[in-house]
C-alpha positions as CSV (number, residue, x, y, z in Angstrom):
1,X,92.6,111.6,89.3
2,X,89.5,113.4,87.9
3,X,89.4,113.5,84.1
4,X,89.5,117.1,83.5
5,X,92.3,118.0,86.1
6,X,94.6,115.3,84.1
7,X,93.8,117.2,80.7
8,X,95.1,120.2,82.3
9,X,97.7,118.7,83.8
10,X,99.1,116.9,80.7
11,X,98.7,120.4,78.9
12,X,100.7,122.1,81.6
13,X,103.5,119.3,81.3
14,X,103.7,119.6,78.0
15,X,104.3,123.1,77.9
16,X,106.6,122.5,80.6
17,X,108.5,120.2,78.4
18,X,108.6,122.0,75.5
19,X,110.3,124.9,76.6
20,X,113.2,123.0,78.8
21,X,111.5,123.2,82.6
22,X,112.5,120.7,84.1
23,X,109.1,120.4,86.6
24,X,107.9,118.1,89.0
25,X,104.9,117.7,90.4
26,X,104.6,117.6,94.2
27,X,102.0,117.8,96.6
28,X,98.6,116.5,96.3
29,X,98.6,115.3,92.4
30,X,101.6,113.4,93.1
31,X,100.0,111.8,96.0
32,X,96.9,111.3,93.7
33,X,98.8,109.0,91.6
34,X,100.4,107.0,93.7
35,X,96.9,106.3,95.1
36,X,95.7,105.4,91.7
37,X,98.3,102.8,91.4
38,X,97.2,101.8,94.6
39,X,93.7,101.7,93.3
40,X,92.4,104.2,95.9
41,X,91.6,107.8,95.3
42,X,92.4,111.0,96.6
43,X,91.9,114.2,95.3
44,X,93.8,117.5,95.5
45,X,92.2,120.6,94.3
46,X,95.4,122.8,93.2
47,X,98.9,121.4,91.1
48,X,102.2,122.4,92.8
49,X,105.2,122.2,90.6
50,X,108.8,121.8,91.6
51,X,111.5,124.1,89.8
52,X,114.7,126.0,90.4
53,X,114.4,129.3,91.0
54,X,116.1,130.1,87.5
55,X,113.2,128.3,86.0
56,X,110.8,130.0,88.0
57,X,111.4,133.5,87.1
58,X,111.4,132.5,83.6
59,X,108.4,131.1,83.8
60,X,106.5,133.7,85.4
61,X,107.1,135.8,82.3
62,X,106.3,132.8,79.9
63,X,103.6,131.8,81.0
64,X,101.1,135.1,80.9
65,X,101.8,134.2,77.4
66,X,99.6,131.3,76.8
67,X,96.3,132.0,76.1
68,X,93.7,131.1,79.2
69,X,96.5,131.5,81.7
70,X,96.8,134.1,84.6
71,X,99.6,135.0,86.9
72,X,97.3,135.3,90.1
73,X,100.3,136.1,92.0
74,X,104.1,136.4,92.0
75,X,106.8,135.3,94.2
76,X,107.6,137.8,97.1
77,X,111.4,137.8,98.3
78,X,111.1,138.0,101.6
79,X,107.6,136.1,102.0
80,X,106.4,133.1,100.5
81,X,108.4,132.2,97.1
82,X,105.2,131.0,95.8
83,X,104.1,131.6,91.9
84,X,101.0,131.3,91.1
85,X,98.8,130.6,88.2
86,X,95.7,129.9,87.0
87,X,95.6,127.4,84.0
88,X,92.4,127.6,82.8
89,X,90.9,127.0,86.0
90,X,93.0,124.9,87.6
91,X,95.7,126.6,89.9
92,X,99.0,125.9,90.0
93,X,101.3,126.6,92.5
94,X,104.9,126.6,90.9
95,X,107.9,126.1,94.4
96,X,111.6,126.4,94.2
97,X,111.7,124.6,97.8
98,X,109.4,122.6,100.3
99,X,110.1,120.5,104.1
100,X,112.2,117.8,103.4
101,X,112.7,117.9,99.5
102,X,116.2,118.0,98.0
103,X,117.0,120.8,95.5
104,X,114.9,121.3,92.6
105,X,117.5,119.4,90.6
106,X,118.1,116.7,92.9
107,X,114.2,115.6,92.6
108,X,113.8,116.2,88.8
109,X,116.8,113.3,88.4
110,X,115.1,111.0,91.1
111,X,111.7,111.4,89.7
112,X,109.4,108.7,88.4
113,X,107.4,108.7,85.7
114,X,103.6,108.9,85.4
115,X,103.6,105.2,83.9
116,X,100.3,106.2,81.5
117,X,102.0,109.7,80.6
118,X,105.9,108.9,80.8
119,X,106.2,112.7,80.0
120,X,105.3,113.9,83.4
121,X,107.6,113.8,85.8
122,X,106.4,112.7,89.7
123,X,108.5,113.1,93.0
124,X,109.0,110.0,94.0
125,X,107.2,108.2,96.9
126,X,109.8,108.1,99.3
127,X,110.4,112.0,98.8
128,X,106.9,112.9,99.2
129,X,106.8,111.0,102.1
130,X,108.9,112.6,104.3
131,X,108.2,115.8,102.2
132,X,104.4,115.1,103.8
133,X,105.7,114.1,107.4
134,X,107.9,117.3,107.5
135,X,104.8,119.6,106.6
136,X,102.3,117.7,108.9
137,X,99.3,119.5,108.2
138,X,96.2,118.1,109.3
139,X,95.5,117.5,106.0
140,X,98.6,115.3,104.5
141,X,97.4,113.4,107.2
142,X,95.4,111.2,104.5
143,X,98.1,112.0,101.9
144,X,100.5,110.1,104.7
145,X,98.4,107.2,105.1
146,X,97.9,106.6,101.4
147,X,102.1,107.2,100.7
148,X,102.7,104.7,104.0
149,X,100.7,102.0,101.9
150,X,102.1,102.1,98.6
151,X,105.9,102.2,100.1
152,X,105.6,99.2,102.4
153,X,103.5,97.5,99.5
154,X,106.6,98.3,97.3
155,X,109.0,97.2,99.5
156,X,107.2,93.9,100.5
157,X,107.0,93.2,96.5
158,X,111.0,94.6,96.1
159,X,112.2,92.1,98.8
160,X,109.9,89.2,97.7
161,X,110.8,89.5,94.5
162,X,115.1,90.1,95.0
163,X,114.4,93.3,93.1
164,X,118.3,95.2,92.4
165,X,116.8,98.3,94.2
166,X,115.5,96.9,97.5
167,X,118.2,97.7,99.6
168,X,117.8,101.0,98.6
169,X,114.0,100.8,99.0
170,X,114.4,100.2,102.5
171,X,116.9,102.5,103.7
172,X,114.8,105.5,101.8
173,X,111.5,104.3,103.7
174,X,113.7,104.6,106.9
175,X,115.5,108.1,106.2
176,X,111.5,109.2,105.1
177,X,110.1,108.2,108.5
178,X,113.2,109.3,110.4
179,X,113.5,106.0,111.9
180,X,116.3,104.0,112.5
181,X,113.9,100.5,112.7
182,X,111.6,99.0,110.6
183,X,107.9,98.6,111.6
184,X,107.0,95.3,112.8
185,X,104.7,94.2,110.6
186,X,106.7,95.3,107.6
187,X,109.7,93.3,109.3
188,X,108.2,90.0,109.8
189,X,107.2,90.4,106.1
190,X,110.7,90.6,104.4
191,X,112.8,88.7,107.4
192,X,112.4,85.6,105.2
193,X,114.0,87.4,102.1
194,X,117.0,87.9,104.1
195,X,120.3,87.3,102.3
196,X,123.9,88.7,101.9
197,X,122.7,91.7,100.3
198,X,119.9,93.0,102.5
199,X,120.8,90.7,105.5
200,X,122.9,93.0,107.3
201,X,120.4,96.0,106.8
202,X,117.7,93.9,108.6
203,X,119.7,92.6,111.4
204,X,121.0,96.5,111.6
205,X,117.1,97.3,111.5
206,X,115.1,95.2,113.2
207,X,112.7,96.3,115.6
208,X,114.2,93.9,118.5
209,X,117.1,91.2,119.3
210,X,114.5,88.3,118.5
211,X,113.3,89.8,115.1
212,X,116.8,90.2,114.2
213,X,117.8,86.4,115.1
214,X,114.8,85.6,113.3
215,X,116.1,87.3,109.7
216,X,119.2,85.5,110.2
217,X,118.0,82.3,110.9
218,X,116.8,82.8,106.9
219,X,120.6,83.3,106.0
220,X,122.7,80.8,104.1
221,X,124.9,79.1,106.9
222,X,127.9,80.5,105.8
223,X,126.9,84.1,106.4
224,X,124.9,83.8,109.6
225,X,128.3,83.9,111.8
226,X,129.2,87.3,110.6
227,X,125.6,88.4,111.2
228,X,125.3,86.7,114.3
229,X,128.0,88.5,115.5
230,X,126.5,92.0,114.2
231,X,123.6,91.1,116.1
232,X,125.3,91.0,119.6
233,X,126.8,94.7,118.7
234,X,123.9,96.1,117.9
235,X,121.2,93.9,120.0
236,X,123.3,92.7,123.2
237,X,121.6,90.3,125.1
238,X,120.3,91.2,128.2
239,X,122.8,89.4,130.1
240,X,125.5,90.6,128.3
């Protein structure tokens, strides 16, 4: 993320902060950071925040109060619910809804932090993924590619390293992509991590019979009757 937009962007959070918003960023800057920790860049020219509607209404009468920011333009009821600013150069587009986000509220809970700058609030990758998918602009089409990356790379790294949240890791990638299977390549990679706790979603999730006999076969004995058993429900033999 270029130097000056993250001095703006810090300023706006802080402000944010300070008088009880409870903003996340969205769009492009979010995607921007997850492609820094990815060590790739992108770069997105405006900052679109995430509030209730509450907090935007306030805020468009709060914010023509700091000096070197402009209301450019204010939500319209029946149009676009858009506000926007200007903060001192840098626009900001502050939304009380977008394709495929949860509430306002829902997203400020489940949102991660910036790790340099814990005070700002990011959506989190799986979110803005399917947020992304569901808009489908020609161009997110980068922003998808870069959030494809850095969620399989997470997931690989949950799975190979037994992390608590992997389980849930998986099925978010899933309900992102509005898929009901994992991608092979992503599924050969954690099929030897299978155990009791994930085991069952693989099996469940595997992109054919023999992937899913394959993620068993990694299964302490005990468990692999129940699972094989699983398997013949949900991937029958042919000649059954």
């Amino acid at each position: 993320m270029r130097d000056g937009d993250l001095a703006l962007i810090l300023e706006a959070a802080s402000f944010f902060g300070s008088k009880g918003y409870n903003a996340t960023i969205i769009g492009g800057k979010a995607v921007a950071v997850y492609a820094e920790l990815s060590g790739v860049e992108s770069i997105s020219k405006d900052l679109d925040v995430y509030v209730t509607e509450a907090q935007q209404q306030r805020l468009f009468v709060e914010a023509a109060k700091v000096p070197g920011v402009q209301v450019v333009s204010k939500p319209q009821p029946r149009s676009l619910r858009v506000l926007v600013l200007d903060w001192k150069g840098l626009e900001v587009d502050v939304l009380i809804s977008s394709a495929g986000l949860p509430p306002p509220e829902t997203v400020w809970k489940t949102a991660w932090k910036y790790p340099k700058h814990p005070h700002v609030r990011i959506v989190d990758p799986f979110s803005l993924l399917k947020n992304k998918l569901q808009v489908n602009r020609p161009k997110d089409q980068p922003h998808i590619k870069i959030l494809h990356a850095y969620v399989e790379g997470l997931i690989k790294t949950a799975f190979e390293a037994r992390w608590p949240k992997r389980l849930e890791y998986g099925k978010k990638f899933l309900d992102a992509t509005g898929s009901t299977k994992m991608p092979g390549d992503l599924f050969d990679f954690v099929a030897p991590f299978a155990d009791r706790v994930v085991g069952p979603f693989l099996v469940q999730t595997a992109p054919s019979r023999e992937a899913a006999l394959r993620a068993c076969g990694f299964m302490p004995a005990p468990e692999q009757v129940a699972v094989l058993s699983m398997i013949e429900r949900v991937h029958p033999s042919k000649r059954a």
